[in-house]
C-alpha positions as CSV (number, residue, x, y, z in Angstrom):
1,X,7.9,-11.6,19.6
2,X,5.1,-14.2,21.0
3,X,4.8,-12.1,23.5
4,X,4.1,-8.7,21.4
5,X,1.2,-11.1,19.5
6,X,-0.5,-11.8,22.6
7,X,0.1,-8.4,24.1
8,X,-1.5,-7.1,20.8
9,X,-4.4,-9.8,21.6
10,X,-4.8,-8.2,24.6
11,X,-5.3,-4.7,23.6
12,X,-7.9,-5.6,20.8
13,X,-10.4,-7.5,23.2
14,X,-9.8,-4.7,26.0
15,X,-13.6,-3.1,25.0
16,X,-14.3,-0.1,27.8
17,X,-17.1,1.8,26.9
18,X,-15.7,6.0,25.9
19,X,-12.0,7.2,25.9
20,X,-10.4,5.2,27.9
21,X,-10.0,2.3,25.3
22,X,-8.8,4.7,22.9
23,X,-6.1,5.9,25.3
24,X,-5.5,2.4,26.6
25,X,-4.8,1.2,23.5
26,X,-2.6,4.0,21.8
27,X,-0.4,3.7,24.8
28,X,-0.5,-0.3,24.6
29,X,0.8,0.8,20.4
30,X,3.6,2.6,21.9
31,X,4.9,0.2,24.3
32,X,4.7,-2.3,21.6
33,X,6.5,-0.4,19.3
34,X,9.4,0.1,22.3
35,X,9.3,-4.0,22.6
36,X,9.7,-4.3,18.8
37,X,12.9,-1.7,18.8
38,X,14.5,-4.1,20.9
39,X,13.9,-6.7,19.3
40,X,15.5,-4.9,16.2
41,X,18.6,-4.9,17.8
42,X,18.6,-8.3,18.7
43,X,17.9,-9.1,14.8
44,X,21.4,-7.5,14.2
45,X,22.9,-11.2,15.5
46,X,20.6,-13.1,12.9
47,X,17.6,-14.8,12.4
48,X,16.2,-16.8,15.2
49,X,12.6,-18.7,15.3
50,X,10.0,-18.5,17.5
51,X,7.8,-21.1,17.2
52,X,7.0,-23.8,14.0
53,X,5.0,-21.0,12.3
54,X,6.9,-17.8,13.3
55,X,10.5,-16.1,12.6
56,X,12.3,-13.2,13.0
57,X,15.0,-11.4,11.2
58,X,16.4,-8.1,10.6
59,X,14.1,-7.7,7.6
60,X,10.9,-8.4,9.5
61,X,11.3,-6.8,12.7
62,X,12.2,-3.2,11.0
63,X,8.9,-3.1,9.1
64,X,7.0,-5.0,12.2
65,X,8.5,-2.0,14.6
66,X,7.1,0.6,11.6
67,X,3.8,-1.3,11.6
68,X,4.1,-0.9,15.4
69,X,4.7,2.8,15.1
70,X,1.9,4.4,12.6
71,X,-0.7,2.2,14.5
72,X,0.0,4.2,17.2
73,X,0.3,7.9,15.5
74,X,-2.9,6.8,13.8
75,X,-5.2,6.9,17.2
76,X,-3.3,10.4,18.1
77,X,-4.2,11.5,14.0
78,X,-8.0,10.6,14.3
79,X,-8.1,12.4,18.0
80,X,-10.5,15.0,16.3
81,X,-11.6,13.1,13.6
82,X,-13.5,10.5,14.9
83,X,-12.8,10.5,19.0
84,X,-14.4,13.7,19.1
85,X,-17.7,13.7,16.9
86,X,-19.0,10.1,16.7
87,X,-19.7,7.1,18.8
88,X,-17.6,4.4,17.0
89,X,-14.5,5.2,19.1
90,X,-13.9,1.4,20.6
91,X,-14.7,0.3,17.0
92,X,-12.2,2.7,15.5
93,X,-9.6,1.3,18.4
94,X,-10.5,-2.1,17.6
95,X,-9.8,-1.7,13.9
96,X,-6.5,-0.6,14.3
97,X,-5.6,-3.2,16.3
98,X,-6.9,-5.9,14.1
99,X,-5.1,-4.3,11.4
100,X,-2.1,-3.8,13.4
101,X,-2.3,-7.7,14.5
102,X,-2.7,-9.0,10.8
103,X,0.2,-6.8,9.5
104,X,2.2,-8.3,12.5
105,X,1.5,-11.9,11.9
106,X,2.3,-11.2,7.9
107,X,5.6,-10.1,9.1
108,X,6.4,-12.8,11.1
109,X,5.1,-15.3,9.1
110,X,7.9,-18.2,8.4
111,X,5.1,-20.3,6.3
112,X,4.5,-19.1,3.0
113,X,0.5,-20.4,3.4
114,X,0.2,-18.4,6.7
115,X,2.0,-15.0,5.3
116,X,-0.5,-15.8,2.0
117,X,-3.6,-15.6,4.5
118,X,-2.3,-12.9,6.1
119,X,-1.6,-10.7,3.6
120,X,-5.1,-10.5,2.1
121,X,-6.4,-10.3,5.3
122,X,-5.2,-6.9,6.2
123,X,-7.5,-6.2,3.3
124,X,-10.7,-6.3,5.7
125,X,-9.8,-3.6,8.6
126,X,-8.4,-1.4,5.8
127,X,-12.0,-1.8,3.7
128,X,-13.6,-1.2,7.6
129,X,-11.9,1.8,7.7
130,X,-12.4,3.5,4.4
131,X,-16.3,2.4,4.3
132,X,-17.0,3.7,8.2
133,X,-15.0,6.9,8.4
134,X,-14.3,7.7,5.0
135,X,-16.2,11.3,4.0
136,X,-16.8,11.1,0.2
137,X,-19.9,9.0,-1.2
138,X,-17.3,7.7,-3.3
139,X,-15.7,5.2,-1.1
140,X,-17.4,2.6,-1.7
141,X,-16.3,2.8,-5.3
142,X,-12.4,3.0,-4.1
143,X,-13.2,0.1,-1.6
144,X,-14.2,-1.7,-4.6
145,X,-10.7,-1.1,-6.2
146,X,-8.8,-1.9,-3.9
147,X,-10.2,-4.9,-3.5
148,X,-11.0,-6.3,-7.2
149,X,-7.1,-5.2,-8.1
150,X,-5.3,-7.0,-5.2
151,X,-7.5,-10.1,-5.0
152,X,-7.4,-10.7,-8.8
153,X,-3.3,-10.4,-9.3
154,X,-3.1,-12.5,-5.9
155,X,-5.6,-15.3,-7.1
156,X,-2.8,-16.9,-9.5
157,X,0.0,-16.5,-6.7
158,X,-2.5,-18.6,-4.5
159,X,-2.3,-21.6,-6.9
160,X,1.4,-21.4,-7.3
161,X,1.6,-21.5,-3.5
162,X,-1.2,-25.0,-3.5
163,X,1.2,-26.2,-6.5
164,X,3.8,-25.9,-4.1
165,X,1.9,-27.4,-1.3
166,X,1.0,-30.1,-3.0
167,X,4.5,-31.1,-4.8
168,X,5.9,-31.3,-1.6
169,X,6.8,-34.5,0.2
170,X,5.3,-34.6,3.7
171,X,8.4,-33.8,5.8
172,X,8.8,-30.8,3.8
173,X,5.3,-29.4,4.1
174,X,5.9,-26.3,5.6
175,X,7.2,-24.3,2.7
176,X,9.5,-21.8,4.9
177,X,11.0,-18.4,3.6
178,X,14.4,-20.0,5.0
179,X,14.7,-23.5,3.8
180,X,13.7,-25.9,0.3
181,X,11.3,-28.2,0.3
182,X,9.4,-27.0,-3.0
183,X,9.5,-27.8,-6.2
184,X,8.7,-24.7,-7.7
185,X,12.5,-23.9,-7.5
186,X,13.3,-26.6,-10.2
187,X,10.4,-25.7,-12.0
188,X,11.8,-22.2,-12.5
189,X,14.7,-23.1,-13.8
190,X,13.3,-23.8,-17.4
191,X,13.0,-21.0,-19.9
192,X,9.3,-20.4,-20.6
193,X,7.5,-21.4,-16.9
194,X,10.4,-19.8,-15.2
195,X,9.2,-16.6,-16.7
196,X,5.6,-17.5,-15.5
197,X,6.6,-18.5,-12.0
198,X,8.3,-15.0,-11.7
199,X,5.3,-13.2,-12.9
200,X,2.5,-15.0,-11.2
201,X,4.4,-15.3,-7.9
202,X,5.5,-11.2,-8.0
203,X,1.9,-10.0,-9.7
204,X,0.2,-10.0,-6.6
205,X,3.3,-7.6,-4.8
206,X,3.5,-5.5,-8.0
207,X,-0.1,-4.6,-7.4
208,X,0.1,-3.7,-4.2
209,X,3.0,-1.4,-4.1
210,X,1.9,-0.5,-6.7
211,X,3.8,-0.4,-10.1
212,X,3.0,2.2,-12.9
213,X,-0.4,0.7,-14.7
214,X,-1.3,-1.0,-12.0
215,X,-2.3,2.3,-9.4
216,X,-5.6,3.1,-10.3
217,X,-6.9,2.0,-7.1
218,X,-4.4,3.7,-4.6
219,X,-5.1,7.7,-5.5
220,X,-9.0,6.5,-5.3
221,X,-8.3,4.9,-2.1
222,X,-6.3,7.7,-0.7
223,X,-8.6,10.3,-1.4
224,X,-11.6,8.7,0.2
225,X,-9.7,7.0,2.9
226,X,-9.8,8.9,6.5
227,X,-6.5,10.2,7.6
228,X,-5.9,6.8,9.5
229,X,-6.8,4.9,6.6
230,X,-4.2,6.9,4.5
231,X,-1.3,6.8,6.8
232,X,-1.5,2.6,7.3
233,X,-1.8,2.3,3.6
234,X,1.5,4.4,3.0
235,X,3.3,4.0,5.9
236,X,2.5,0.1,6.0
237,X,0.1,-1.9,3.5
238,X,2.7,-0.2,0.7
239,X,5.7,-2.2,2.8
240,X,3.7,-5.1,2.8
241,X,3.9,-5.8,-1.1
242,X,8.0,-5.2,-0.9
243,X,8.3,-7.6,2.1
244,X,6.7,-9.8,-0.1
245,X,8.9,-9.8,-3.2
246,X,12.0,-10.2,-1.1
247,X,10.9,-13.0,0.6
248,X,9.9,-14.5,-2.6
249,X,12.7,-14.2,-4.2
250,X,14.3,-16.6,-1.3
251,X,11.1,-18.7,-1.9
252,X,11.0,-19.6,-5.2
253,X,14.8,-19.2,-5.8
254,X,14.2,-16.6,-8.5
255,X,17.5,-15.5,-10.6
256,X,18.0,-13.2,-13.4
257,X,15.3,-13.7,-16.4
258,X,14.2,-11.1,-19.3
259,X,10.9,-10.2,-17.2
260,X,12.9,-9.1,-14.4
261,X,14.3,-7.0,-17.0
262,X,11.5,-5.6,-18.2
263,X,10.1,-4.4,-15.2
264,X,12.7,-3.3,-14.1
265,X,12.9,-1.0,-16.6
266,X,8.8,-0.3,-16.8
267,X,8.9,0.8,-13.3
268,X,11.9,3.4,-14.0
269,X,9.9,5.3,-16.3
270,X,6.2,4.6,-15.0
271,X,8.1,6.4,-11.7
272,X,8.9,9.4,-14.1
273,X,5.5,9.1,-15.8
274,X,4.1,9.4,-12.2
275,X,5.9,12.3,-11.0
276,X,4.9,14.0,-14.3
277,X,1.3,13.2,-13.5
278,X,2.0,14.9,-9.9
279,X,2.0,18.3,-11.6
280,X,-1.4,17.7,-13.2
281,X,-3.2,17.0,-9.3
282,X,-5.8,19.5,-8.3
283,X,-6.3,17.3,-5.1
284,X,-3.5,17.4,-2.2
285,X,-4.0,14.0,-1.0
286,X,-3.8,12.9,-4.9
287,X,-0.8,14.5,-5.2
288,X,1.0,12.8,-2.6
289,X,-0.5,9.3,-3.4
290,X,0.9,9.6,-6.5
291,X,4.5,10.3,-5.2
292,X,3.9,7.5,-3.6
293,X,3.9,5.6,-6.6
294,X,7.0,7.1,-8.0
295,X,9.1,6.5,-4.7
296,X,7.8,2.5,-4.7
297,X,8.9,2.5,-8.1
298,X,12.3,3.4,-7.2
299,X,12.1,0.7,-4.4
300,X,10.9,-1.8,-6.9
301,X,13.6,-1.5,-8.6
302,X,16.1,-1.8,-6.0
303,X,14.6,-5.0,-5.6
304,X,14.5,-6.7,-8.8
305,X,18.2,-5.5,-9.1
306,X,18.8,-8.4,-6.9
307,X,21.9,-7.5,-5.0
308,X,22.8,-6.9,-1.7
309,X,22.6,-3.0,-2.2
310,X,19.8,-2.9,-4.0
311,X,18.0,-5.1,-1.0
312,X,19.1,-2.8,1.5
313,X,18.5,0.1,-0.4
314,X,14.8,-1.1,-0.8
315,X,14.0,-1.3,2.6
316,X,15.2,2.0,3.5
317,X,13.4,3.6,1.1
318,X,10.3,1.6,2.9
319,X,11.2,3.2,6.5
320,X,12.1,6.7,4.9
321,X,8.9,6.5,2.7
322,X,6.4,4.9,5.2
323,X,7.4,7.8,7.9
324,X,7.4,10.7,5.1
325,X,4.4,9.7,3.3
326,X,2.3,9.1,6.7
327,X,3.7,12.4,7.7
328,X,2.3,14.4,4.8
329,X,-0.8,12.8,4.5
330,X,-1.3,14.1,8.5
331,X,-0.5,17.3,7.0
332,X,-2.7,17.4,4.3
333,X,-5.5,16.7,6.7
334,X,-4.5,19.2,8.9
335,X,-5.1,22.0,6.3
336,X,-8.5,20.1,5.5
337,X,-9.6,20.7,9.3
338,X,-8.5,24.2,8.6
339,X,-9.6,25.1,5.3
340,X,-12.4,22.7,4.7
341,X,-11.0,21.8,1.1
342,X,-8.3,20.3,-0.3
343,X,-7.9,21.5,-3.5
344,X,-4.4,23.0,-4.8
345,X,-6.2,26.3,-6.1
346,X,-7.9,26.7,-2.7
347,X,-5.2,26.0,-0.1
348,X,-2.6,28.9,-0.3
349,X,-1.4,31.6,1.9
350,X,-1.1,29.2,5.1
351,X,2.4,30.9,5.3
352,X,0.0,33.5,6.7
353,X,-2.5,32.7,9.0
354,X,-0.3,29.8,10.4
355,X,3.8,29.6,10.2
356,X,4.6,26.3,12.8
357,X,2.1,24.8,10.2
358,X,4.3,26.1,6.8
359,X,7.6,25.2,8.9
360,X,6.4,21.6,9.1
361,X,5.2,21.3,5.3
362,X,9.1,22.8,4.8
363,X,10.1,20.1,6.8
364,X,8.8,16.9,5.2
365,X,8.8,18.2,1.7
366,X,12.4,19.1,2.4
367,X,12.5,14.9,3.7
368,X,10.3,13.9,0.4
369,X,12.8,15.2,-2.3
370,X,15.7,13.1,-0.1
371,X,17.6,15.8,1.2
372,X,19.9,15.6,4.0
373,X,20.0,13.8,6.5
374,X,16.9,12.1,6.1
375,X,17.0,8.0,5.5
376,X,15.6,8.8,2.1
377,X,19.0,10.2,0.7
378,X,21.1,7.2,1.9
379,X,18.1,4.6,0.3
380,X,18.9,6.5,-2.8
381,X,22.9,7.1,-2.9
382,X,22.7,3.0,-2.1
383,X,20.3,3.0,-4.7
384,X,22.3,4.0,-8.2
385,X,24.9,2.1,-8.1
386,X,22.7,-1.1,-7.3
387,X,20.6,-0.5,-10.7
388,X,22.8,1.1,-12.9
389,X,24.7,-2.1,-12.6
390,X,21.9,-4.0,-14.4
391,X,22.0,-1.5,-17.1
392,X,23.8,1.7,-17.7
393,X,21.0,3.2,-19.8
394,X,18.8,3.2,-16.7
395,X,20.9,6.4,-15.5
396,X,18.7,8.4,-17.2
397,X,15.6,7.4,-15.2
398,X,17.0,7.8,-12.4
399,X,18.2,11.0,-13.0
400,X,14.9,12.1,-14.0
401,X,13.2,10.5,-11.4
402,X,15.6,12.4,-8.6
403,X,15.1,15.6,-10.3
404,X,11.4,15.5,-10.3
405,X,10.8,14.3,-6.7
406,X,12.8,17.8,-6.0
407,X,10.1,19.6,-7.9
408,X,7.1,18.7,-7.4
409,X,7.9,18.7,-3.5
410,X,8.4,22.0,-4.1
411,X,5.1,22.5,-6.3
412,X,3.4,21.4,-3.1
413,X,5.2,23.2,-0.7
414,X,4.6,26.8,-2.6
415,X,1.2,25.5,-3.7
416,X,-0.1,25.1,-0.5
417,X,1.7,28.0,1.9
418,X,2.5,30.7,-0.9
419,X,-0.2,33.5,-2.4
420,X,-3.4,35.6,-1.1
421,X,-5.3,34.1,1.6
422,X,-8.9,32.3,0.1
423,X,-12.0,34.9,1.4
424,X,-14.1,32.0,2.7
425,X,-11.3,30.6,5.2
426,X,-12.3,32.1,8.6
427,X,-9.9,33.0,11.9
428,X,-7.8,29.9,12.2
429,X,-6.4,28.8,15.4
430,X,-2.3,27.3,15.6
431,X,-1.7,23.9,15.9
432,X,-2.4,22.2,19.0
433,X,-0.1,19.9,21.3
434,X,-0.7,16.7,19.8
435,X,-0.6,17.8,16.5
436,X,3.4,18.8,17.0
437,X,3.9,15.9,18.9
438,X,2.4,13.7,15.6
439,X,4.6,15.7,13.1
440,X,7.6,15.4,15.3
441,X,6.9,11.2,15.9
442,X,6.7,11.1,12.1
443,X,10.3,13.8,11.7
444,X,12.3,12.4,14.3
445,X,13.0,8.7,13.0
446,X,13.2,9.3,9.8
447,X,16.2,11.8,9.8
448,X,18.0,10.2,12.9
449,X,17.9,6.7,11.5
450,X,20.6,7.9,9.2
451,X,22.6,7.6,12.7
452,X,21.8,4.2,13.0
453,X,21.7,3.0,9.3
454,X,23.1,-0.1,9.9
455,X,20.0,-1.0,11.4
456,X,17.8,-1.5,8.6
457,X,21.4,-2.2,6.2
458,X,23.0,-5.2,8.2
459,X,20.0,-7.7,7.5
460,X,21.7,-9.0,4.2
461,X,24.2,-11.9,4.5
């Protein structure tokens, strides 16, 4: 793993002038990401540490191998976006990378100071990114979101982690995921300030997933993000905040309490609330970032179930989400390219002016409503017996939730490919070789993991 962070070094100072930096450096992503697979199997045998700073486990090196993954279908994504109509291409490369190098170090993190620093540092390429190549006026505005709603829930988790710091005893300063040394564990075990330790020290995580009534800033950063800035944020950024709950549930020791409860329960519904509010979208990539919010609500909950099920359950719904998601956000910007819109009422009939385009819509709304054999119907079959042990009344959520996924993935798919073709959209060429090969890197894992579940199911003693 040291040697993935200095190979990832590497590729972010490598600055040639034109495209030989951005394919050096997409290829240098996919090596990576081979390096990181086996170091997933090697994670099957345990955890095992790398330096005083730095460990891996089966938890970390699945999402480090996805963070690995859509870096690299992000530089073939932006091929026409920004490698073939602007200057910035080393910049674009070199964000990526950054981004790519942060999210890596986050992941690896065995210091809760270090993850802390590098979890609000991902922040920065993913502001880059929506501020250079966004297309909207209105990205500075989401920019501005995104940034005022995760610094301001992560602010108190900051002083619970300098509280810890500072309670400690000096051969325990390094507050590890994997061993005490804090005192915030004995602090939670009181009634009133364990509730506040569980709330400040998940707020920061709830925002960024994000939980119902705290999303206002991910449909605004969506729509004005570029298509790489959309794909990291779903396929990765998203993971981030889930990473973090689990690990501090292992952090501050955190057990059953009535907040766990309660959002628990919140996040149930807000998920059905949101995939009510996916029928009201008149904006494609809107649409999807808000089923984003109603599958992380489903993961949330997996989480605060706080078993063994409901932990493995959660982080495949982050592979299968992360892969799907990314996926159809590609898509969506492949009928932007095409169209030059993306509004509902204006994309339809592109059953009819280009099918291997519909199939693949078919495809990964077909993954979205977790249909077989995607990675997204085992995350959920795992999922309902995990939660409905906390509370047989949540069946109906759940219920509601599985049923809705199914049809508003279908509102999109007939939306989008169904009806008259729009007068203004011209002669429209098929898709070209590296779009396919994007589609199918995104299809691929995410039903054939299933093979392999134990994988990203073994990583819970």
């Amino acid at each position: 793993m040291l040697g993935l962070i200095f190979f990832n070094i590497c590729l972010l100072v490598f600055w040639v002038h034109g495209s030989v930096s951005w394919y050096c450096r997409l290829w240098g992503l996919f090596i990576g990401t081979f390096f990181t697979t086996l170091e997933v199997w090697s994670s099957m045998l345990g955890s095992y540490g790398l330096s005083g700073f730095l460990m891996a486990d089966g938890l970390s090196c699945v999402l480090l191998m996805l963070s690995w993954w859509i870096s690299g279908l992000m530089l073939v994504a932006s091929q026409g976006s920004v490698k073939g109509k602007n200057n910035s291409v080393e910049y674009f490369g070199f964000c990526v990378c950054l981004l790519n190098l942060f999210l890596s170090l986050a992941f690896l993190s065995s210091d809760v100071v270090m993850f802390y620093v590098f979890f609000e540092a991902s922040l920065v390429p993913t502001l880059y990114l929506i501020l250079a190549w966004g297309n909207q006026p209105e990205r500075l505005q989401a920019g501005m979101y995104m940034i005022m709603y995760t610094i301001s829930a992560s602010l108190p988790l900051l002083v619970l982690i300098l509280f810890s710091v500072s309670s400690a005893d000096v051969s325990s300063f390094l507050l590890g995921w994997y061993g005490g040394g804090f005192s915030v564990g004995e602090l939670s075990r009181g009634c009133v300030a364990g509730e506040i330790v569980f709330i400040v020290g998940l707020g920061a995580f709830l925002v960024k997933l994000p939980m119902f009534s705290l999303h206002l800033w991910l449909p605004k950063a969506h729509v004005e993000a570029p298509v790489a800035g959309s794909m990291i944020l779903a396929g990765v950024l998203l993971k981030l905040g889930g990473y973090g709950m689990l690990r501090m549930y292992q952090f501050l020791s955190l057990g059953p309490c009535v907040s766990s409860d309660f959002i628990l329960c919140f996040s149930l519904w807000g998920g059905v609330i949101t995939s009510f509010i996916c029928f009201r979208q008149v904006d494609l990539k809107s649409l999807i970032a808000y089923s984003s919010v109603g599958h992380m609500s489903l993961m949330l909950a997996g989480v605060l179930s706080n078993s063994s099920w409901g932990w493995q359950a959660a982080l495949c719904m982050m592979v299968a989400h992360g892969l799907c998601s990314s996926g159809l956000f590609a898509l969506a910007n492949y009928n932007y390219e095409k169209t030059g819109t993306r509004s509902l009422v204006m994309n339809k009939g592109m059953l009819l002016i280009c099918p291997v385009l519909s199939m693949w819509w078919f495809l990964f709304c077909v993954v979205n409503m977790a249909a077989p054999p995607s990675i997204n119907l085992l995350s959920e079959v795992m999922l309902f017996p995990a939660v409905m042990f906390s509370g047989v009344y949540l069946f109906i959520p759940l219920c509601m939730m599985s049923f809705l996924s199914a049809v508003y993935s279908l509102y999109l798919y007939v939306s989008t490919q169904h009806g008259g073709l729009p007068s203004f959209v011209g002669p429209v060429t098929g898709m070209s070789s590296s779009a396919t090969l994007l589609l199918f890197l995104h299809y691929y894992p995410v039903n054939f993991l299933v093979l392999k579940s134990d994988l990203v199911c073994s990583w819970v003693i």
